[in-house]
C-alpha beads as a LAMMPS data file, in Angstrom:
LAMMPS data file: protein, C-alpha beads

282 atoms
281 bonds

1 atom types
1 bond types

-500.0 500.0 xlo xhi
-500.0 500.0 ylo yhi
-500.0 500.0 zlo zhi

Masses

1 110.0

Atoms # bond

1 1 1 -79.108 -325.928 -204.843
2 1 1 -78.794 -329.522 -203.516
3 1 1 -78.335 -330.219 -199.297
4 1 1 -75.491 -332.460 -198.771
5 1 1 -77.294 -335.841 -197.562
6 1 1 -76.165 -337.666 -194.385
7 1 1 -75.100 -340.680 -196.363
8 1 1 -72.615 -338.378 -198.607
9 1 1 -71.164 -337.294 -195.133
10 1 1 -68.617 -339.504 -195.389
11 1 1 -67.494 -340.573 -199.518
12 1 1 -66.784 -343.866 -198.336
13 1 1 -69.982 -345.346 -198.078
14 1 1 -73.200 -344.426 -200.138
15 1 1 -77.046 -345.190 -200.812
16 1 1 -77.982 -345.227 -204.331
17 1 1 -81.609 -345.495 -205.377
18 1 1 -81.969 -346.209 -208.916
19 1 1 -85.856 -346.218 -209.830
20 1 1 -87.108 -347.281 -213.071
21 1 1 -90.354 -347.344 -214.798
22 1 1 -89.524 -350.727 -216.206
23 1 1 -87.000 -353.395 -215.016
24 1 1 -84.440 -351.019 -214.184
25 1 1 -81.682 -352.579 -216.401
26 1 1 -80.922 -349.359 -218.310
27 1 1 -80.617 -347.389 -214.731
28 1 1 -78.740 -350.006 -212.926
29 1 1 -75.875 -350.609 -216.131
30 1 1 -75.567 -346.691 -216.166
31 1 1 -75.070 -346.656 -212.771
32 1 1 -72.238 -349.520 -212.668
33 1 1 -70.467 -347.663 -215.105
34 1 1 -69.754 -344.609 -213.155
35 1 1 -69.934 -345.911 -209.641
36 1 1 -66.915 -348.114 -211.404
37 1 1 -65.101 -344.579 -211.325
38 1 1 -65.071 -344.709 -207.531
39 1 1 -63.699 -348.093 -206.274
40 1 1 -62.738 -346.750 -202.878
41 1 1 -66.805 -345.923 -202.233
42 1 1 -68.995 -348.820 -200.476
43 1 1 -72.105 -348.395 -202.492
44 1 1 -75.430 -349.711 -201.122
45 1 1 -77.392 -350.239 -204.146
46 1 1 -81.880 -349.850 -203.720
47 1 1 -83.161 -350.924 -206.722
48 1 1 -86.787 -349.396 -207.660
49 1 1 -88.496 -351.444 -210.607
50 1 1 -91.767 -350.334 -212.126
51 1 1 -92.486 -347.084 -210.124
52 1 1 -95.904 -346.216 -212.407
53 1 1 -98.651 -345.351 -209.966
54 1 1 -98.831 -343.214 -206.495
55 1 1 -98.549 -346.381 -204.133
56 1 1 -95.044 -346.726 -205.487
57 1 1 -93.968 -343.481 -205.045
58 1 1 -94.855 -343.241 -201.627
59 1 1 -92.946 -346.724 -200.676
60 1 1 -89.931 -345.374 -202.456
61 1 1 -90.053 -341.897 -200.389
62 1 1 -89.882 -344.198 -197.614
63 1 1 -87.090 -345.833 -198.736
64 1 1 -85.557 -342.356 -199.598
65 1 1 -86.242 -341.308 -195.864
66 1 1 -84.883 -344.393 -194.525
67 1 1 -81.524 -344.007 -196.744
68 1 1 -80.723 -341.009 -197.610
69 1 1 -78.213 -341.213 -200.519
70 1 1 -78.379 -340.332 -204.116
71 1 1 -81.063 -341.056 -207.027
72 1 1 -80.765 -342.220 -210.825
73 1 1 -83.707 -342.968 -212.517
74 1 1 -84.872 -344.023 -215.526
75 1 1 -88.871 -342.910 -215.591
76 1 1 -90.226 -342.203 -219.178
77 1 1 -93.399 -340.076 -217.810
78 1 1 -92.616 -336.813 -217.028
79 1 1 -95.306 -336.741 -214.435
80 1 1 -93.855 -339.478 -212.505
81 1 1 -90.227 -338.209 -213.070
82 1 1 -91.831 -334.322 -211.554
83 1 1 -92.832 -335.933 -208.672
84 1 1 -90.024 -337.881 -208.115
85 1 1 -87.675 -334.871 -208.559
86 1 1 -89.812 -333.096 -206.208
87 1 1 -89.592 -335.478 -203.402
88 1 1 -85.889 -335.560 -204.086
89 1 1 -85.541 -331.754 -203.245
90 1 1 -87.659 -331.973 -200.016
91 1 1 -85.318 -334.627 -198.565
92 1 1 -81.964 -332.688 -200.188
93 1 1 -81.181 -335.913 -202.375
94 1 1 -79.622 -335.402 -205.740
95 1 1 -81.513 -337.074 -208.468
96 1 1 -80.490 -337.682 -212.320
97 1 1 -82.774 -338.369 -214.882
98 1 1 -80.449 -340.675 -217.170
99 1 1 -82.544 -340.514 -220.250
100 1 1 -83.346 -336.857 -220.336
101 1 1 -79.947 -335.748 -222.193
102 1 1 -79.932 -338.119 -224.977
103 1 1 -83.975 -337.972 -225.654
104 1 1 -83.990 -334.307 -225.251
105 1 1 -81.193 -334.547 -228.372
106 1 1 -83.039 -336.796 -230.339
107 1 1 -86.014 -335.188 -229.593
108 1 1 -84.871 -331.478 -231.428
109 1 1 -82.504 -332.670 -234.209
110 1 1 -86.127 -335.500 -235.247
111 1 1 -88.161 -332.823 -234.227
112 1 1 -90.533 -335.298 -232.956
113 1 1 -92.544 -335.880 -229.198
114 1 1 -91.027 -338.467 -227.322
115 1 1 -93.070 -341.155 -227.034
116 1 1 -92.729 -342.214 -223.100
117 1 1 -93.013 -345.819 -223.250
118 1 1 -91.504 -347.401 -220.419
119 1 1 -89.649 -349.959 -221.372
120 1 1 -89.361 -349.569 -224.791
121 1 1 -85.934 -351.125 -225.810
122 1 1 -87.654 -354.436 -224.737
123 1 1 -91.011 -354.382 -227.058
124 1 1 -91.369 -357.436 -228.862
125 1 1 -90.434 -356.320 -232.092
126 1 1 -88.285 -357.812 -234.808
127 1 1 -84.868 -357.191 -233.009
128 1 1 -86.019 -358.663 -229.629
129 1 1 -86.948 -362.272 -231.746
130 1 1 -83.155 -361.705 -233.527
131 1 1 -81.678 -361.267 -230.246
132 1 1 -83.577 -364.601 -229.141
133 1 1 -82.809 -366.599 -232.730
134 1 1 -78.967 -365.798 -231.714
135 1 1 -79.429 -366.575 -228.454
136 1 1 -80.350 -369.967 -229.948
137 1 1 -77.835 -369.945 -232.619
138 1 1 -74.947 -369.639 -230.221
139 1 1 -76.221 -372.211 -227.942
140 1 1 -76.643 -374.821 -230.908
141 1 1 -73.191 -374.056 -232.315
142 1 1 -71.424 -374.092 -229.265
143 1 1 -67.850 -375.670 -228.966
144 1 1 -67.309 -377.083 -232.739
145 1 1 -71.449 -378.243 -232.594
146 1 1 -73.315 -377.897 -235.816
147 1 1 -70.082 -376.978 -237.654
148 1 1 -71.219 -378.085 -241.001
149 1 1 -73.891 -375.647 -240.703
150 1 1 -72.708 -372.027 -240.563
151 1 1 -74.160 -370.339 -243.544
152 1 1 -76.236 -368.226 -241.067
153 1 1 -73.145 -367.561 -238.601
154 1 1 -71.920 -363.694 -238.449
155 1 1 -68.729 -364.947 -236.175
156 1 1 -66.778 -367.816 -235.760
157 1 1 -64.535 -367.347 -232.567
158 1 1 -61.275 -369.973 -232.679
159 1 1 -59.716 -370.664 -229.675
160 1 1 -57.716 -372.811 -226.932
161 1 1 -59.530 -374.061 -223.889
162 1 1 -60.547 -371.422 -221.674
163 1 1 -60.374 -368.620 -223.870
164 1 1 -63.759 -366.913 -223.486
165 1 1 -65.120 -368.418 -226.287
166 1 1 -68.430 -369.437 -224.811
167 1 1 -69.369 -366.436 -222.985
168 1 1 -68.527 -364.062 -225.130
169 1 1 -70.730 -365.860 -228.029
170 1 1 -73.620 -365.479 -225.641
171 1 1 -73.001 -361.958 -224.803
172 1 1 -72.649 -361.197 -228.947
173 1 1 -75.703 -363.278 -229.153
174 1 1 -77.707 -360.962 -226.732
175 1 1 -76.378 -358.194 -229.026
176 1 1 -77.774 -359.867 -232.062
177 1 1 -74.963 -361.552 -233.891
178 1 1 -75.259 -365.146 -234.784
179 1 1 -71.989 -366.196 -233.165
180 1 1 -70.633 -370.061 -233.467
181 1 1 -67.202 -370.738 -231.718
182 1 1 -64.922 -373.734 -232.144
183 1 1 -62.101 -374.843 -229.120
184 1 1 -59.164 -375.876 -230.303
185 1 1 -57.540 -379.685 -229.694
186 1 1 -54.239 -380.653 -229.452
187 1 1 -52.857 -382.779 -232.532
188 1 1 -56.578 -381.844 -234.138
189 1 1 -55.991 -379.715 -237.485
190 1 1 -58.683 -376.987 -237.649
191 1 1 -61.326 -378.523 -240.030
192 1 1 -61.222 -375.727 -242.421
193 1 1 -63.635 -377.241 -245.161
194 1 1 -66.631 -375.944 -243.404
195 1 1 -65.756 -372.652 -244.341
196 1 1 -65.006 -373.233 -247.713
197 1 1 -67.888 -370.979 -249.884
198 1 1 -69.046 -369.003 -246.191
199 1 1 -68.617 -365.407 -245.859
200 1 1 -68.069 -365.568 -241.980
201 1 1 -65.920 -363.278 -240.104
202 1 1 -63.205 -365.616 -237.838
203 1 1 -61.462 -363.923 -235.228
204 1 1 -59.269 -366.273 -233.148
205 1 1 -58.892 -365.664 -228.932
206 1 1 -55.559 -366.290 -227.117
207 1 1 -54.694 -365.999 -224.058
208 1 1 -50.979 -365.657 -221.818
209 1 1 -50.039 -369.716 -221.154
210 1 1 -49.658 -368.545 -217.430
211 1 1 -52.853 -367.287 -217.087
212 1 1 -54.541 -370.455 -219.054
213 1 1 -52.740 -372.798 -216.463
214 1 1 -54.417 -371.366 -213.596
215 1 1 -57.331 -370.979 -214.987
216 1 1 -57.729 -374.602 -215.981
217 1 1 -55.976 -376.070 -212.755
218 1 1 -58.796 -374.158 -211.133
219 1 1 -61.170 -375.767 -213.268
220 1 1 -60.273 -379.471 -212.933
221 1 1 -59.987 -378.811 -209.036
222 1 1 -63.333 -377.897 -209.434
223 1 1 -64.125 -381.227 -211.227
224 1 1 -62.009 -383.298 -209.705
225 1 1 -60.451 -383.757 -212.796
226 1 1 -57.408 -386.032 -211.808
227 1 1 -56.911 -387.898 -215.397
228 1 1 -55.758 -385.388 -218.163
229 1 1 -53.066 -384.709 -216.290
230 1 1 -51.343 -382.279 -219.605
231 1 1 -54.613 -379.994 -219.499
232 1 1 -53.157 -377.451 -217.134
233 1 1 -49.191 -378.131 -218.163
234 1 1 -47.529 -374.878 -218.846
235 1 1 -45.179 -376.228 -221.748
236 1 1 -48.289 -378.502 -223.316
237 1 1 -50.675 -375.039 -223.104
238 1 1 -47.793 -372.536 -224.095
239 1 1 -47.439 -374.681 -227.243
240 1 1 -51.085 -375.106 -227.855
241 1 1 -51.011 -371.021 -228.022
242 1 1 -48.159 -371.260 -230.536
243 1 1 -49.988 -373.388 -232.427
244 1 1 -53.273 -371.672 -232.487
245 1 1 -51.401 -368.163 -233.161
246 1 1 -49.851 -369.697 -236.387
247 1 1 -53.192 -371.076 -237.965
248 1 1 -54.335 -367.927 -237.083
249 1 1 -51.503 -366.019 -239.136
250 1 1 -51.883 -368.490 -241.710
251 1 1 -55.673 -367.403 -242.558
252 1 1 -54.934 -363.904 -241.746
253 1 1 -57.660 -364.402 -238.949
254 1 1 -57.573 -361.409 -236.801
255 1 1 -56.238 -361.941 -233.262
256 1 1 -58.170 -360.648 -229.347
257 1 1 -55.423 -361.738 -226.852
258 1 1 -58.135 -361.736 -223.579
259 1 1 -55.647 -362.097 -221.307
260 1 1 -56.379 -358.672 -219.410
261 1 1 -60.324 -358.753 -220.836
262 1 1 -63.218 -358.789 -219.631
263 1 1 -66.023 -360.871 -221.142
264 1 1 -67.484 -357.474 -222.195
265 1 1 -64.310 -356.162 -223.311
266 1 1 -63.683 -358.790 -225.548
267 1 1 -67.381 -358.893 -227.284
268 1 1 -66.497 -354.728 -228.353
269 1 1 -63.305 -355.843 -229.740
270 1 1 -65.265 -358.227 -231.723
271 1 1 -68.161 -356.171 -232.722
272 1 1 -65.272 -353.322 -233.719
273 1 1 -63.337 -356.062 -235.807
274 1 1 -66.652 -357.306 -237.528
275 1 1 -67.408 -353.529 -238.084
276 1 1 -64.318 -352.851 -240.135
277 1 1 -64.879 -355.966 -241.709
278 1 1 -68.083 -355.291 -243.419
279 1 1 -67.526 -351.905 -243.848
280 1 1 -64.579 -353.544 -246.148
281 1 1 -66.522 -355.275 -248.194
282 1 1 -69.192 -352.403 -249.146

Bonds

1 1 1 2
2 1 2 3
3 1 3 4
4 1 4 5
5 1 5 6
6 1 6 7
7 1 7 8
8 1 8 9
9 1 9 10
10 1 10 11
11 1 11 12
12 1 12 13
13 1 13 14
14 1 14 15
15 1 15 16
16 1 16 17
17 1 17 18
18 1 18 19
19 1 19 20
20 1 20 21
21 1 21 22
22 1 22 23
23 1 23 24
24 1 24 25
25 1 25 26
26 1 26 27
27 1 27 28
28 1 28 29
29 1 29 30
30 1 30 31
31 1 31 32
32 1 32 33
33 1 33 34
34 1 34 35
35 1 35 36
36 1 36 37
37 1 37 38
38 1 38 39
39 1 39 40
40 1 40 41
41 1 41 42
42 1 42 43
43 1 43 44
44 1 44 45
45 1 45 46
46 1 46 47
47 1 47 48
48 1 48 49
49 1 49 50
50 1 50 51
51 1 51 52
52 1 52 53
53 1 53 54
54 1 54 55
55 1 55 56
56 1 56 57
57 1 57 58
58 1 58 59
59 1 59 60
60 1 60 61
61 1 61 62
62 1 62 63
63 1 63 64
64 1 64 65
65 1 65 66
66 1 66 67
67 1 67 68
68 1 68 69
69 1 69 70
70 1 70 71
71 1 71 72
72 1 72 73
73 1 73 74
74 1 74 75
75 1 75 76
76 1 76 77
77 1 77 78
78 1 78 79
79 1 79 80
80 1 80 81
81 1 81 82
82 1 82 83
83 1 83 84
84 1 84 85
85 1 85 86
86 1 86 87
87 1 87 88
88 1 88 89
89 1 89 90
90 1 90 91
91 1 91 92
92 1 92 93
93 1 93 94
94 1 94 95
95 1 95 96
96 1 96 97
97 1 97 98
98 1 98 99
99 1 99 100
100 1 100 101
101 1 101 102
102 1 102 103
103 1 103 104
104 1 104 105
105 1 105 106
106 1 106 107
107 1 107 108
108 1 108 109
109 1 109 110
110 1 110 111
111 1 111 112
112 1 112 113
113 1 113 114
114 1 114 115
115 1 115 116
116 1 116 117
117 1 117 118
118 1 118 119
119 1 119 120
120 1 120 121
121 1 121 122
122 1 122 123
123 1 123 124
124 1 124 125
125 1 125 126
126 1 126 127
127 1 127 128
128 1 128 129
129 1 129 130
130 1 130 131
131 1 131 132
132 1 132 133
133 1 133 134
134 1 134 135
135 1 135 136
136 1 136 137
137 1 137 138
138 1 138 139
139 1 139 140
140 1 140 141
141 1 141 142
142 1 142 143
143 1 143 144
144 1 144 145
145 1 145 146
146 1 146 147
147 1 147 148
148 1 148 149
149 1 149 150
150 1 150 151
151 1 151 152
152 1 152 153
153 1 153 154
154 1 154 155
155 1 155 156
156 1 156 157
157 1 157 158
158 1 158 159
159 1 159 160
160 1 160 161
161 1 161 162
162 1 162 163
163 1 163 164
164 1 164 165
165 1 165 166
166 1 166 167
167 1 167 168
168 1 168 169
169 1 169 170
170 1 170 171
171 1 171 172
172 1 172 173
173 1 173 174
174 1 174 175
175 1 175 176
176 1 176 177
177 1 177 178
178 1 178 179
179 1 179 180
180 1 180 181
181 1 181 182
182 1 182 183
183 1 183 184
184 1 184 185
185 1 185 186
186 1 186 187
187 1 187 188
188 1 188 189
189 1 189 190
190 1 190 191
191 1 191 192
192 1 192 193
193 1 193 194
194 1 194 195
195 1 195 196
196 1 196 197
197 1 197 198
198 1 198 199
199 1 199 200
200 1 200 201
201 1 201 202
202 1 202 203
203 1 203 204
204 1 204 205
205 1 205 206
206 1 206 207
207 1 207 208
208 1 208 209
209 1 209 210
210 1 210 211
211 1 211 212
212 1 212 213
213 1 213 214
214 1 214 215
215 1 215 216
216 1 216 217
217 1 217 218
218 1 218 219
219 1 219 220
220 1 220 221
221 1 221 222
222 1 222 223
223 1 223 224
224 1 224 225
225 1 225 226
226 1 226 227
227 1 227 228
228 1 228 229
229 1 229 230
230 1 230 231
231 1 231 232
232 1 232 233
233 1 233 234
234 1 234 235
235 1 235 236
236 1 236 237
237 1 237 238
238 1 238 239
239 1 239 240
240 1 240 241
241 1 241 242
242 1 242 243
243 1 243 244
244 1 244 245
245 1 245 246
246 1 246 247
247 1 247 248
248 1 248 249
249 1 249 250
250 1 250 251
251 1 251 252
252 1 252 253
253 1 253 254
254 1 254 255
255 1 255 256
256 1 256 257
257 1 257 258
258 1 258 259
259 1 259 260
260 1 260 261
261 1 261 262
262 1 262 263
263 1 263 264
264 1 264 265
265 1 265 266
266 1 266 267
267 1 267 268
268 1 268 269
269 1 269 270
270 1 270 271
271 1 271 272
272 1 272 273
273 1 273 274
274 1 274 275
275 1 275 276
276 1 276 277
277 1 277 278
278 1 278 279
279 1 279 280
280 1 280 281
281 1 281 282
């Protein structure tokens, strides 16, 4: 039975440890996600990287003792993750061990030993050097670059200015899809030729005109962009949407409206539409 800490006194403000093995990214996404659940809560996040050996766990019991809060941690050796627990009920801290539901699953229905590799997910195997060819891939077919040379695309985003196209092809990228993207020009016809004989999957962004204008008024106040005076003009962007839209509907490209997206967001809508899409072809 767990002690209520001092810092969970009062549910408006809390110390989170998360303590990892490795570089904490699994611990500290997991942990976003649900502390996302409580936006009223001032969270004071202690991150613990690469807590392998007794030194650590001693500075970290410090920190516990200093903080009192709650722990999440993502520690592969069950040793490690004993001790850790252990500490945790002295001091009357909850602690989670992220992993343990989903190994402990894998680990009946395979009916195989985990292995208890920290880090793991980031061995330098064949996906990690596909992750870092799309990394590459996006970056050289950024913004209409290298257009005559998408045989080894997955995605083409199509889009306005300011429509997410950039950042969301690196975030597909760090997922592993080869992901070119193309903005869109007024008075500049969408040079469809390059995909004449390519089995890429085209999904085009929009976004609300209202939106677009403040985001790129922003922008060119941030440039002090004072020439292109129709980049941020709500009847010159509200027909550049119309536009886009209807080549769009004309290649039966499916459509992500972003407005209300985040970058994230966005890439699973994409990764769900490319899904379907290849699942269509099989």
């Amino acid at each position: 039975m767990w002690r209520k800490s001092k810092a969970m006194t009062n549910t408006q403000d809390l110390h989170l440890h998360l303590v990892s093995d490795s570089t904490g990214e699994t611990v500290y996404q997991v942990a976003r996600a649900c502390i996302a659940q409580f936006p009223d809560v001032k969270t004071t996040e202690h991150v613990w990287t690469l807590i392998r050996s007794q030194a650590h766990l001693e500075s970290l019991c410090a920190g516990l003792d200093r903080n009192p809060g709650v722990l999440l941690m993502s520690i592969v050796n069950q040793d490690m993750r004993q001790k850790i627990a252990e500490e945790c009920q002295l001091r009357g801290i909850p602690a989670v061990s992220i992993l343990d539901p989903v190994v402990n699953v894998l680990g009946r229905v395979l009916g195989q030993a985990t292995q208890n590799l920290p880090g793991g997910q980031r061995r330098l195997d064949r996906a990690y050097f596909d992750r870092v060819a799309a990394v590459d891939f996006a970056v050289s077919h950024d913004d209409g670059m290298n257009m005559s040379h998408l045989e080894r695309a997955d995605i083409l985003l199509v889009g306005v200015s300011r429509t997410s196209k950039t950042p969301t092809s690196m975030y597909l990228a760090h997922r592993g899809y080869k992901v070119a993207n193309y903005a869109l020009v007024p008075h500049v016809p969408f040079p469809l030729h390059y995909l004449d004989g390519l089995n890429v999957f085209v999904v085009g962004l929009t976004n609300d005109p209202k939106r677009l204008s403040q985001i790129r008024r922003t922008r060119q106040n941030a440039m002090a962009d004072k020439d292109n005076m129709t980049y941020a003009d709500i009847e010159k962007i509200t027909e550049e949407v119309r536009n886009a839209r209807r080549l769009f509907a004309e290649q039966s490209w499916p459509v992500i409206d972003v407005t209300r997206r985040s970058v994230e967001e966005t890439a699973a809508a994409v990764i769900q539409l490319h899904t379907n899409w290849r699942e269509s072809l099989s």
